[in-house]
C-alpha positions in Angstrom: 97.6 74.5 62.6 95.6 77.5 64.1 96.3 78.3 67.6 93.4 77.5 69.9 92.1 79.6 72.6 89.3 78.8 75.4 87.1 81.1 77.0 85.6 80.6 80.3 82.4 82.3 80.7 79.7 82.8 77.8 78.1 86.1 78.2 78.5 89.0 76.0 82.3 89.3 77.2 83.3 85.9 76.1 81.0 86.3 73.0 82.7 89.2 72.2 86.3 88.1 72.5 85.3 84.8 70.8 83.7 86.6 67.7 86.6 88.7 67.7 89.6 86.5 68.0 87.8 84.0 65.7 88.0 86.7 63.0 91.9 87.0 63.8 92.1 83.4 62.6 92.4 81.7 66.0 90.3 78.7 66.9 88.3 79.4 69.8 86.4 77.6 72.1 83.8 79.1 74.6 82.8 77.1 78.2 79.8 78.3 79.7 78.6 77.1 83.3 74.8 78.0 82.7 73.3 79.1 79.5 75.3 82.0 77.0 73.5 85.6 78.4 72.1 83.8 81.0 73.2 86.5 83.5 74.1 90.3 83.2 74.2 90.1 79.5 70.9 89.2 79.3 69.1 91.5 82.1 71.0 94.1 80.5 68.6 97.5 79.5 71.5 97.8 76.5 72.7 101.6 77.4 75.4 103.0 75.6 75.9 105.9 77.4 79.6 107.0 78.6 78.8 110.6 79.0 75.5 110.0 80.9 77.2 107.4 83.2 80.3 109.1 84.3 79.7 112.2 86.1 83.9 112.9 87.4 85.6 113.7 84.5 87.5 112.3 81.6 89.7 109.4 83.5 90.9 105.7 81.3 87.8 103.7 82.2 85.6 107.1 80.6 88.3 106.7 77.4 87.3 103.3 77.3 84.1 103.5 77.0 83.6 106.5 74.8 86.4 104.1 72.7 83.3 101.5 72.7 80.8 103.6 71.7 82.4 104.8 68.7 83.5 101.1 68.0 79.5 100.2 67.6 78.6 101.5 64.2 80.7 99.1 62.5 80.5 96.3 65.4 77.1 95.6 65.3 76.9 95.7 61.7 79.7 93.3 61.3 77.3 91.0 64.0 74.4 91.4 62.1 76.1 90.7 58.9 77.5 87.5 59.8 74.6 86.3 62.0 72.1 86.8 59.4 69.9 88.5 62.8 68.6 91.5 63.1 68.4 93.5 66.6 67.7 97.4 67.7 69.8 99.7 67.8 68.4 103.3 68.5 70.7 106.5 68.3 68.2 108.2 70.2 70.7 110.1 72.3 70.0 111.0 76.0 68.6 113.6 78.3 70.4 113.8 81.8 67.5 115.8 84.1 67.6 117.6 86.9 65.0 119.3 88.8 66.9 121.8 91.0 68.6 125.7 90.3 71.3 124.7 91.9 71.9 121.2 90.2 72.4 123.9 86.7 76.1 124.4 88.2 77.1 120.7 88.3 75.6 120.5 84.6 77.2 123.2 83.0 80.7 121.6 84.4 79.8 118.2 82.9 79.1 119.8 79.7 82.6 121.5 79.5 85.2 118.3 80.0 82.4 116.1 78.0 82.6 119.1 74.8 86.5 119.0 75.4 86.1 114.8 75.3 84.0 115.0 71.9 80.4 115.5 73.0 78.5 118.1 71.0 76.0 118.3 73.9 74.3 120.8 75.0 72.4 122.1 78.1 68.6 122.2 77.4 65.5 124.3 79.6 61.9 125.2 79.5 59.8 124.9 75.9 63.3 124.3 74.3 63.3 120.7 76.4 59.6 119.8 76.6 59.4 120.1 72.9 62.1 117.5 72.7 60.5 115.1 75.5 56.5 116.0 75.8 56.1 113.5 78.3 58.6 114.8 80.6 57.6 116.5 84.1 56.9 120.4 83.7 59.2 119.8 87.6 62.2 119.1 85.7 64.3 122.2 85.7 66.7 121.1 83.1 68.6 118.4 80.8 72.2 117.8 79.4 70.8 116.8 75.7 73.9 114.7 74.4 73.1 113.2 70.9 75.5 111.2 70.4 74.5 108.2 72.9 72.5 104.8 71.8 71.2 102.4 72.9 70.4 98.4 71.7 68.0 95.6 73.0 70.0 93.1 74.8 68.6 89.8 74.9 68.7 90.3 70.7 72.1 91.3 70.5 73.8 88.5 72.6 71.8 85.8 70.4 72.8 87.5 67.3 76.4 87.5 68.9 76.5 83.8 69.7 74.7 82.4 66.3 77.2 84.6 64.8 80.2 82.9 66.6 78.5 79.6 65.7 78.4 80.7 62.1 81.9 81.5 62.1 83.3 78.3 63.4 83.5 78.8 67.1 82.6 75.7 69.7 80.5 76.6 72.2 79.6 74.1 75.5 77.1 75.1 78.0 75.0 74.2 80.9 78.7 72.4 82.2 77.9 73.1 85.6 81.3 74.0 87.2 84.4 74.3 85.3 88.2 73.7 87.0 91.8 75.2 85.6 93.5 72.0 85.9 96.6 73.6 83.8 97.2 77.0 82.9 101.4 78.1 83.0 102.5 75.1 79.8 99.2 75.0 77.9 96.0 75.0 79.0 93.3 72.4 80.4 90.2 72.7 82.1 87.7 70.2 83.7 84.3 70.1 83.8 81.9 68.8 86.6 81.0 66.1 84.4 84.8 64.8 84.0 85.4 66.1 80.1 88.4 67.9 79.5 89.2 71.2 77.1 92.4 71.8 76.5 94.0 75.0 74.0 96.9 77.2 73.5 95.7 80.3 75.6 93.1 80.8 77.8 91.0 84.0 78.4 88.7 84.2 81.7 85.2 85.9 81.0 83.4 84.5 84.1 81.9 87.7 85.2 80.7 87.5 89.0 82.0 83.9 89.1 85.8 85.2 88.7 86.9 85.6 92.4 86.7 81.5 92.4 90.0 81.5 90.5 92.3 84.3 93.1 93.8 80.7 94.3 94.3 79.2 91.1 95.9 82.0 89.7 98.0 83.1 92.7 96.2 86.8 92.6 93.8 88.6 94.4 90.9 89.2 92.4 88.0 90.5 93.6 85.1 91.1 91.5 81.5 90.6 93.8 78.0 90.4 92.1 76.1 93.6 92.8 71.8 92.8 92.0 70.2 95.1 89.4 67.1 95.0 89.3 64.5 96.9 86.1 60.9 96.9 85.2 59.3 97.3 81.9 56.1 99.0 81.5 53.8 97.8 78.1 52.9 101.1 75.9 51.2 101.6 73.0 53.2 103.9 71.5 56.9 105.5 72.0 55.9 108.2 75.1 59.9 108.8 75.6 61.8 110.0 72.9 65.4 109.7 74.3 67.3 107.6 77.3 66.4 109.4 80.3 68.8 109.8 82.9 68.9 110.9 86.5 70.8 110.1 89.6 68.2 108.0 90.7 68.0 105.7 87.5 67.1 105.8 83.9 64.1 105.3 81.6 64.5 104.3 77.4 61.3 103.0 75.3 62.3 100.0 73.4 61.1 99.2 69.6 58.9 95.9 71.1 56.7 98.5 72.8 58.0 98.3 76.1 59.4 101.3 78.2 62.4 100.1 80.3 63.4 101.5 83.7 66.3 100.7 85.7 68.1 100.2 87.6 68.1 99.4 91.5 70.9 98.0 93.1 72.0 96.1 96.1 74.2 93.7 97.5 72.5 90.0 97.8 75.0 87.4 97.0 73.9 85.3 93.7 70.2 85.7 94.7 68.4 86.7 91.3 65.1 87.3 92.9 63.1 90.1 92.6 62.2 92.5 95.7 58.9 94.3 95.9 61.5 97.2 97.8 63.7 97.3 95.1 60.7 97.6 92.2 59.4 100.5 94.4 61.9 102.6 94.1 61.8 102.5 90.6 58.6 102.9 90.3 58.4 106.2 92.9 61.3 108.0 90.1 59.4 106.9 87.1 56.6 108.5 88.0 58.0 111.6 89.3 60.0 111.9 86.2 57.0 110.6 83.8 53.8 111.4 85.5 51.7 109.0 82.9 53.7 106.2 85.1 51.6 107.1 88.3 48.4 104.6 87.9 50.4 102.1 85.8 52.4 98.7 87.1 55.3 97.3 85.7 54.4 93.7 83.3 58.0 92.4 83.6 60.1 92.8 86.5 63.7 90.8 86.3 66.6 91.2 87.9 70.8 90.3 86.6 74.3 89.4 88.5 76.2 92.8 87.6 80.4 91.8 88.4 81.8 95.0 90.5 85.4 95.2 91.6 86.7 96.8 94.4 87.6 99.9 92.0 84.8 99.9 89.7 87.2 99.3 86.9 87.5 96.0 85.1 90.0 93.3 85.3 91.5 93.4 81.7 95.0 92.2 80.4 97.7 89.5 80.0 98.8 87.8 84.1 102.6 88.8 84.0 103.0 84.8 85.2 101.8 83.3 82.0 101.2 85.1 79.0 99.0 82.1 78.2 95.9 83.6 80.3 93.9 86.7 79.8 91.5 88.1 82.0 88.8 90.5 80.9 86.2 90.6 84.1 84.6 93.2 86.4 82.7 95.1 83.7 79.8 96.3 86.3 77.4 97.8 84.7 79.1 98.4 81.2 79.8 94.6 80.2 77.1 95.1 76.9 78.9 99.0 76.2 82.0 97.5 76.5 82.1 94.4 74.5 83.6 95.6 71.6 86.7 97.4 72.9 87.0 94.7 75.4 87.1 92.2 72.6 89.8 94.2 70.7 91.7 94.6 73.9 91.6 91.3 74.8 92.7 90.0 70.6 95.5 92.5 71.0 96.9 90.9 74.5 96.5 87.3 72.8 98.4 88.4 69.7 101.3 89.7 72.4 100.6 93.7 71.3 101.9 96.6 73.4 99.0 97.9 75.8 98.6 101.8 76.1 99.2 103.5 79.0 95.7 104.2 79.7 94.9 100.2 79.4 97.4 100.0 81.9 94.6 100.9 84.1 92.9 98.1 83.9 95.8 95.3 85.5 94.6 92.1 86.2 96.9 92.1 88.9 96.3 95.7 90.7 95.0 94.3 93.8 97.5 92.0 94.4 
């Protein structure tokens, strides 16, 4: 008899892990208190971009994610392949601007540790960049160009992900309102608001913002907090931005449905999904000084997700050293949809009992306590 896992928490974490422990041969289950995506994964602008979101150097969490992008190519074709779904995914690469002299210095050291970590980027001025991005503001003094970034649309990918899971055999439950760890150290059980019981071999926590519930359960401190993101999308008739446009004051990427995607402003609000005129604004003042054919238009979609930050900034991945029945892999931030694959194969090798690298070491489930 296969063993049987359960997964708390259906977003593209515990789609991820399911889809890839279901192909180790396990028999998985998936709990979901809402809807799968329903949260970050599905407000997600879909950025696969380690070098253009890590600006201090080559550290585990950069490893980890560069480890994830290079995981993609084959990942999503696997998910498409099984699914029977299509969904974009754009190499477009990116453009990191700036618009200052003296911002060329902090550049030119990004460029060196991210050639040294595999990048074949390169620093970009003038004709040289407009050429590359027309649209672009003749104020921007210059761009790190690094080809090898991507990006994918999210809402597709995470329904690919779960029909795919479905395909393969795995039993998903949603919209079960509250979910309790009734047994976790001599097999596993969990309750659901509505009194029905799930019960499995291991367990592996994916329950994003919703994680700090179980610190009591679990005997450890763990302390992931729901930071708001809020993006805008802007309806175009064409594709006015060539590449994912980065600065330190958000990003921009034109999606294949004709929409141009800007992101991302953030604050502290609880669970509160709302969107705030104040936070829209901001966006919309760095579009438009970064793409002046932004200044007389509005946003058509504004939206806003649940993103799970630790105290760190690093995610909660790996095996509790109390039960090597229970897995956590939570706190993903901002990189939950870059890191899904690695996550998933992190999370399969802890469940099979594997050795964790020193790097993944890192990422303790139990560093806070």
């Amino acid at each position: 008899m296969r063993e049987s896992i359960v997964i708390m928490g259906g977003g593209v974490i515990g789609l991820s892990c399911a889809f890839e422990l279901q192909r180790r041969g396990y028999q998985v289950t998936v709990l979901e208190i809402n809807r799968c995506g329903g949260q970050a994964s599905g407000a997600a602008a879909g950025m696969l971009a380690p070098y253009s979101e890590n600006v201090e150097g080559s550290d585990a969490f950069f490893r980890l994610c560069l480890d994830s992008l290079r995981k993609y190519p084959d990942w999503q074709h696997n998910v498409k392949q099984i699914s029977g779904q299509t969904f974009e995914y754009t190499n477009s690469g990116s453009l990191y601007i700036v618009y200052h002299e003296a911002d060329l210095l902090a550049l030119e050291g990004r460029l060196l540790w991210q050639g040294q970590s595999g990048s074949s980027g390169s620093i970009l001025e003038g004709d040289t960049l407009f050429r590359l991005e027309p649209n672009l503001s003749r104020n921007v003094r210059a761009a790190l160009h690094t080809p090898e970034e991507s990006h994918l649309y999210a809402p597709h990918y995470v329904s690919a992900l779960e029909h795919a899971c479905r395909l393969m055999g795995v039993t998903i439950y949603e919209n079960l309102e509250k979910l309790s760890v009734v047994e976790w150290q001599s097999g596993i059980l969990i309750q659901s608001t509505d009194q029905r019981m799930f019960s499995g071999d291991q367990l592996v926590v994916c329950s994003g913002a919703w994680a700090r519930e179980l610190s009591y359960t679990f005997g450890i401190s763990i302390p992931v907090y729901p930071i708001r993101g809020q993006i805008c999308a802007y309806e175009v008739d064409e594709k006015p931005v060539q590449h994912m446009v980065f600065s330190n004051q958000g990003y921009v990427v034109s999606k294949e449905n004709s929409t141009l995607v800007c992101g991302a402003s953030e604050d502290v609000a609880g669970f509160d999904t709302s969107v705030t005129e104040k936070g829209i604004e901001r966006l919309r003042k760095w579009n438009k000084q970064a793409f002046p054919f932004l200044e007389n238009r509005s946003p058509f979609y504004r939206w806003a997700g649940l993103r799970p930050s630790t105290q760190d900034g690093l995610p909660l991945i790996g095996s509790l050293s109390s039960s090597n029945n229970v897995v956590l892999a939570v706190g993903h931030y901002r990189n939950g949809i870059l890191l899904s694959p690695a996550t998933a194969m992190f999370v399969a090798d802890c469940v099979e009992g594997k050795r964790i690298s020193d790097d993944n070491q890192a990422f303790s489930p139990e560093r806070f306590s």
